[in-house]
C-alpha positions in Angstrom: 6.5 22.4 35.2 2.8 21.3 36.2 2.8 18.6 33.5 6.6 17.7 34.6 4.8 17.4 38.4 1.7 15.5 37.1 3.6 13.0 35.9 6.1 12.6 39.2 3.1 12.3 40.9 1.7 9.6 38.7 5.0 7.7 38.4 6.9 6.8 41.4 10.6 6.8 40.9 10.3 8.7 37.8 13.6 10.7 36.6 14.1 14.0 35.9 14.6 12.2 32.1 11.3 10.7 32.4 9.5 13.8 33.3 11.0 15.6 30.6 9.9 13.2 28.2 6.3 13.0 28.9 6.2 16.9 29.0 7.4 16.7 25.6 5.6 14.0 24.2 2.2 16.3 25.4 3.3 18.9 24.1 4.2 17.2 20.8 0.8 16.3 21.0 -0.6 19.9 21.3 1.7 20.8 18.5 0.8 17.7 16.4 -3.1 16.9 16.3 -4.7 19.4 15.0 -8.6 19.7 14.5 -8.4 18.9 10.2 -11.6 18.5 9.1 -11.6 16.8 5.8 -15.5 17.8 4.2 -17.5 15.2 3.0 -15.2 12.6 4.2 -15.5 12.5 8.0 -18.5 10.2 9.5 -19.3 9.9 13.1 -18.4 7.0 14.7 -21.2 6.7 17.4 -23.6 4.3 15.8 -27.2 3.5 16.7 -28.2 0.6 18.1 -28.9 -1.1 14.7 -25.9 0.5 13.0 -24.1 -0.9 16.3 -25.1 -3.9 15.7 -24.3 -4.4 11.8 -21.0 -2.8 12.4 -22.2 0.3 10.3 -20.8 3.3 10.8 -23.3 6.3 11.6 -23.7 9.1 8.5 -23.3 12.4 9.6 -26.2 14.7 7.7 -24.0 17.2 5.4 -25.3 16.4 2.1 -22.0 15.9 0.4 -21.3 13.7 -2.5 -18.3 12.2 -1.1 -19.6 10.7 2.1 -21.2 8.4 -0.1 -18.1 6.8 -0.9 -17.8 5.1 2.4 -17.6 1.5 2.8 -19.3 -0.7 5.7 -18.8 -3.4 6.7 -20.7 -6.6 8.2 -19.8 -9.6 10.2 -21.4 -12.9 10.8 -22.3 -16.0 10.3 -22.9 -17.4 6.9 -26.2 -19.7 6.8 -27.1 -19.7 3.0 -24.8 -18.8 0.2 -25.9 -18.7 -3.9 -24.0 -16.7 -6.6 -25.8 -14.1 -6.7 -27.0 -13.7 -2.8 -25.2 -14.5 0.5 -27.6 -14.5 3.6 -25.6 -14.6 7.0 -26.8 -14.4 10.3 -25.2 -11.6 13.5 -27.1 -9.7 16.5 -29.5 -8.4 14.9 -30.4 -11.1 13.3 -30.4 -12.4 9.7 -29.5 -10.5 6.7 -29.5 -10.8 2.8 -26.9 -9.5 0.6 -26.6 -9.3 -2.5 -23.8 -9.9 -4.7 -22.3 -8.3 -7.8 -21.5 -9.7 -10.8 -17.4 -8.9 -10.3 -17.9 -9.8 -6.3 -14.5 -11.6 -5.0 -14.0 -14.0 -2.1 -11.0 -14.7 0.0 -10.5 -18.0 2.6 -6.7 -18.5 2.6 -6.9 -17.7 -1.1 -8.8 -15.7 -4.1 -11.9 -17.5 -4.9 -15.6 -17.5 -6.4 -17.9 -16.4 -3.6 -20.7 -19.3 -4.5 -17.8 -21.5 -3.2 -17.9 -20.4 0.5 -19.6 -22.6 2.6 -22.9 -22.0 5.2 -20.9 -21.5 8.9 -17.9 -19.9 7.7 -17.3 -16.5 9.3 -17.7 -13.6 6.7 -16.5 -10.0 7.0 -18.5 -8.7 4.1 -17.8 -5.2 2.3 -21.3 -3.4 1.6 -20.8 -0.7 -1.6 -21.1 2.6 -0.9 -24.8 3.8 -0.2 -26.2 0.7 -0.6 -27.3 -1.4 2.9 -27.7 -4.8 0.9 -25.4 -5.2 -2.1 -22.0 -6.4 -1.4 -18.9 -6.8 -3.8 -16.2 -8.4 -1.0 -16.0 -11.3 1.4 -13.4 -12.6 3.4 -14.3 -15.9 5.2 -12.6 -17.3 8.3 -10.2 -14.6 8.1 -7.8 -14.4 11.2 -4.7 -12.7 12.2 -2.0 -13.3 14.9 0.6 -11.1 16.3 2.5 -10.7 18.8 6.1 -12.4 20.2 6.6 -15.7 19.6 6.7 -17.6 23.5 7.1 -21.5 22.3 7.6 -23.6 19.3 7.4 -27.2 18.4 7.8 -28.1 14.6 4.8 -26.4 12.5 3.4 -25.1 16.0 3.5 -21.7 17.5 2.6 -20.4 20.6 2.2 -16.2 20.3 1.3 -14.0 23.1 -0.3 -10.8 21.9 0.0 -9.5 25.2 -1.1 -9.8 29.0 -5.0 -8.9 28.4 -5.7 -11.4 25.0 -5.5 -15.2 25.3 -2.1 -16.7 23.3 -2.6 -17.9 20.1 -2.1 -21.1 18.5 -0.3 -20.7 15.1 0.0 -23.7 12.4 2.2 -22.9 9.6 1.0 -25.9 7.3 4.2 -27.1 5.1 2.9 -25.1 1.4 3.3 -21.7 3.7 6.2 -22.6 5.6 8.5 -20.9 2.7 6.6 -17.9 2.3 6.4 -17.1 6.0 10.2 -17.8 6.6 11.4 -15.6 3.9 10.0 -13.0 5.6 10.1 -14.3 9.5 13.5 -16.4 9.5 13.6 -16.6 12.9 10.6 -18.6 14.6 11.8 -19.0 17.6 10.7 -18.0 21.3 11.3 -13.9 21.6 11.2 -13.0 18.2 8.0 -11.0 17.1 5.6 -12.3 14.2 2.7 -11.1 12.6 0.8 -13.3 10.1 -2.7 -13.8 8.4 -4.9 -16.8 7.8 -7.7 -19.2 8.4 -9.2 -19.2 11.8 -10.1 -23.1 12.7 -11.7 -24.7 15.7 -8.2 -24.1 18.1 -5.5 -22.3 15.9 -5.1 -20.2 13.3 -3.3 -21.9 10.3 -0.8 -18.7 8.8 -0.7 -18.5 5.4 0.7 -15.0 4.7 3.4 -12.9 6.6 1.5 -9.8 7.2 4.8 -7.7 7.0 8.6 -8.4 7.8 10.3 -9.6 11.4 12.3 -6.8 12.7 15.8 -8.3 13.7 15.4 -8.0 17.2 13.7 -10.2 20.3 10.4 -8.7 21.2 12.1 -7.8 24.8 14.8 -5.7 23.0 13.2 -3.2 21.5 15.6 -0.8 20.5 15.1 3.4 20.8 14.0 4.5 17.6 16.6 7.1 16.1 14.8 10.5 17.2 14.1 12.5 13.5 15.6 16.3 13.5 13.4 18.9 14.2 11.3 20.4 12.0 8.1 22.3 11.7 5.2 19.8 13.3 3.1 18.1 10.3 -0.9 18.5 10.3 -1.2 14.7 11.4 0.8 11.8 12.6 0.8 9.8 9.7 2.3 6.0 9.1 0.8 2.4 9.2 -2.8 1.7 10.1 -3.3 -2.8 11.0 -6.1 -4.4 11.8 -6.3 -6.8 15.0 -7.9 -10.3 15.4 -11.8 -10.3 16.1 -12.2 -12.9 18.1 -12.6 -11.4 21.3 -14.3 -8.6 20.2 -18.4 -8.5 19.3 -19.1 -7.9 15.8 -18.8 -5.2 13.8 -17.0 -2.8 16.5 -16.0 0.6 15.7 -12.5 2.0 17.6 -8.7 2.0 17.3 -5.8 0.7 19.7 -3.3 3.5 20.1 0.8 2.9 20.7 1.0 5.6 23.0 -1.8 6.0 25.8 -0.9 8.7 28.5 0.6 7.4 31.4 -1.6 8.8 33.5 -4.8 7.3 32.2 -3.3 4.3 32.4 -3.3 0.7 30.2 -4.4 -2.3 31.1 -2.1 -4.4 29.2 1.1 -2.0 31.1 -0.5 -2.7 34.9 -1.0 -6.6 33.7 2.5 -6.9 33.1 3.8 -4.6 36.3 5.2 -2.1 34.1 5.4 1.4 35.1 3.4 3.9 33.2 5.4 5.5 30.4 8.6 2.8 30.6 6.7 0.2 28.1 9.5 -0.7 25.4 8.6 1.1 22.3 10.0 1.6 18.7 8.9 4.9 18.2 8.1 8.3 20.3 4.4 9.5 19.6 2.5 11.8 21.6 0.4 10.8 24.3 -3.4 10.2 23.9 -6.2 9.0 26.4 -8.4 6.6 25.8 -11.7 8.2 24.2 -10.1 10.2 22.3 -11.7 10.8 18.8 -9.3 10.6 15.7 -9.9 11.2 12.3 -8.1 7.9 10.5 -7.6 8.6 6.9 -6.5 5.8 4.4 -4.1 7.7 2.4 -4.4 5.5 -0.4 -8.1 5.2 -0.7 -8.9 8.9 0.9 -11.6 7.9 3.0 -11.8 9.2 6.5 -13.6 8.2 10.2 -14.0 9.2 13.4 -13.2 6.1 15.6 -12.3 6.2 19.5 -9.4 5.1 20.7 -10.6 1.8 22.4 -7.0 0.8 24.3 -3.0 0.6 24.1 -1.3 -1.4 21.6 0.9 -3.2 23.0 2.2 -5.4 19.7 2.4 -2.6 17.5 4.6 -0.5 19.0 7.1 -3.3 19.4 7.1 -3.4 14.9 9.2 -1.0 13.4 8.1 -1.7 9.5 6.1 0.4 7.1 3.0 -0.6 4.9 4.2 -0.6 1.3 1.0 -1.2 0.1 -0.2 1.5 -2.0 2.6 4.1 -0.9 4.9 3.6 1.5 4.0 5.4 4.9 6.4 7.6 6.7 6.8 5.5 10.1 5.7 2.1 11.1 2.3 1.5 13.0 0.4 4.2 14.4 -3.1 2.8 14.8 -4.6 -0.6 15.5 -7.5 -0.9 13.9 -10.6 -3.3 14.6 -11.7 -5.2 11.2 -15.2 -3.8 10.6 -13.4 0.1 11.0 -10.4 -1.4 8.3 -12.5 -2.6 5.9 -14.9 0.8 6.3 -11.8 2.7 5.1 -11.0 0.6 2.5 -8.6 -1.7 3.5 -7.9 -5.1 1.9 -7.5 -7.5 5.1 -4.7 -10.0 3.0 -2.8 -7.4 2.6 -3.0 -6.6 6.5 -2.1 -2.8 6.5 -2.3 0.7 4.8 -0.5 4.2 4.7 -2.9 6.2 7.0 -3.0 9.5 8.8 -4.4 10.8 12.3 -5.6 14.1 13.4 -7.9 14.6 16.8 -11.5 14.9 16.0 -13.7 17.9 17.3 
């Protein structure tokens, strides 16, 4: 009863319904995330400064084999680029990297990393224990989604919720079929998710990030509730990554669907919604913001502590699952930021990955 009373007190005009369910959801929590420390693959997320600054995540100081398999991850600036040796400029100031022989390159397609150009924005994948060679770049790499508020020919307008500036989307005419087979109704309401090429003002989409559920982002229907069984070890199901562009480089941290009602979001007090009644696909248990997870890639088996930065108020509208590697067991339980993506192994084109979360200690 004093969680049921917590939460009257936090949520005027709150029903008995809605009292019962956030007891539930917290205790579903309790039940749900336990401490599952995964040896020699859990690194601390609390960087120092230079770490901070490169977007590297902080070793912890168990000598085991496996931490060593960690990617990190770098942002910036490119000011020099050669075949062998990209050079690109962030906070901390200018950096070398070199490249290997089999290094790949993405802008808006697969191509030879000599052929990205000084100014384009690189996310660049360092290997594993080394600081200065790198065998992935993605260059002007950008992402949009969120509900579709206003179209006009090749032009979208998408708000990604009340906090984030809307988003200019150009679906140039040689991705126009790809995008529709997947998102076949572009119209205001209905929810999109796509990657491409950031330019000056838009994003041009070039790749549907996943498929459009079939209803209007303000119609969310109530996910079917699963029967009961025994709790699992971890909430597992699909880990994104959001857009960078507010965002310094090379941040750590996660957005989470389901942030306590009484802590509070920012995007939910924007908008004048009352805490706990945001639409929602599916129930998770409730988590403050600062809470440590341990995110695992399921397909790649890497694991991080990250904070939970904030709500995600986009993906908990999506009711899809990442197919890439294996299909996950429910849709999107974690927002990522790039730089903690690509640390777990994550291939941004493809925009997602089966993942799994567990509280930290």
């Amino acid at each position: 009863m004093a969680v049921a009373d917590a939460c009257c007190d936090r949520c005027p005009g709150a029903s008995a319904a809605d009292t019962s369910r956030f007891a539930r959801r917290r205790l579903l929590k309790a039940a749900v995330f336990q401490p599952q420390p995964a040896p020699g693959q859990i690194m601390a997320a609390l960087p120092g400064s230079r770490r901070r600054a490169l977007g590297e995540p902080q070793r912890t100081a168990a000598a085991d084999p496996q931490q060593a398999r960690l990617y990190r991850a770098v942002t910036g600036q490119i000011t020099d680029i050669s075949p062998h040796v990209v050079t690109i400029g962030h906070a901390a100031g200018e950096q070398r990297i070199a490249l290997t022989a089999d290094a790949t390159a993405w802008r808006g397609a697969p191509l030879d990393p000599a052929a990205l150009r000084p100014g384009d924005e690189a996310v660049i994948r360092l290997l594993p224990s080394r600081s200065d060679v790198a065998d992935r770049v993605w260059a002007n790499i950008g992402r949009a989604t969120g509900t579709i508020v206003n179209c006009d020919a090749d032009r979208l307008l998408v708000a990604e919720g009340t906090t984030r500036r809307q988003q200019v989307v150009v679906i140039p005419a040689q991705a126009r079929g790809r995008i529709e087979v997947r998102f076949p109704s572009l119209r205001p309401g209905y929810l999109i998710d796509v990657i491409g090429i950031r330019r000056r003002d838009y994003l041009e989409g070039l790749l549907p990030a996943t498929s459009q559920p079939p209803y209007r982002g303000d119609l969310v229907p109530a996910a079917p509730q699963p029967p009961a069984r025994r709790p699992a070890d971890a909430i597992t199901g699909s880990a994104v990554w959001h857009d960078s562009a507010d965002e310094p480089y090379g941040v750590l941290g996660l957005a989470y669907p389901a942030i306590d009602p009484a802590a509070g979001c920012a995007e939910d007090a924007s908008a004048g919604i009352v805490p706990g009644h945001a639409p929602a696909y599916r129930d998770l248990p409730y988590l403050a913001v600062g809470t440590v997870l341990i995110a695992r890639n399921e397909c790649t088996g890497f694991s991080c502590a990250l904070p939970v930065t904030g709500c995600a108020p986009t993906a908990r509208l999506f009711d899809d699952r990442c197919v890439y590697g294996r299909l996950s067991q429910r849709g999107r339980v974690a927002d990522l930021t790039l730089a903690s993506f690509v640390a777990l192994g994550g291939e941004l084109e493809q925009g997602c990955f089966p993942a799994s979360l567990t509280i930290g200690r």
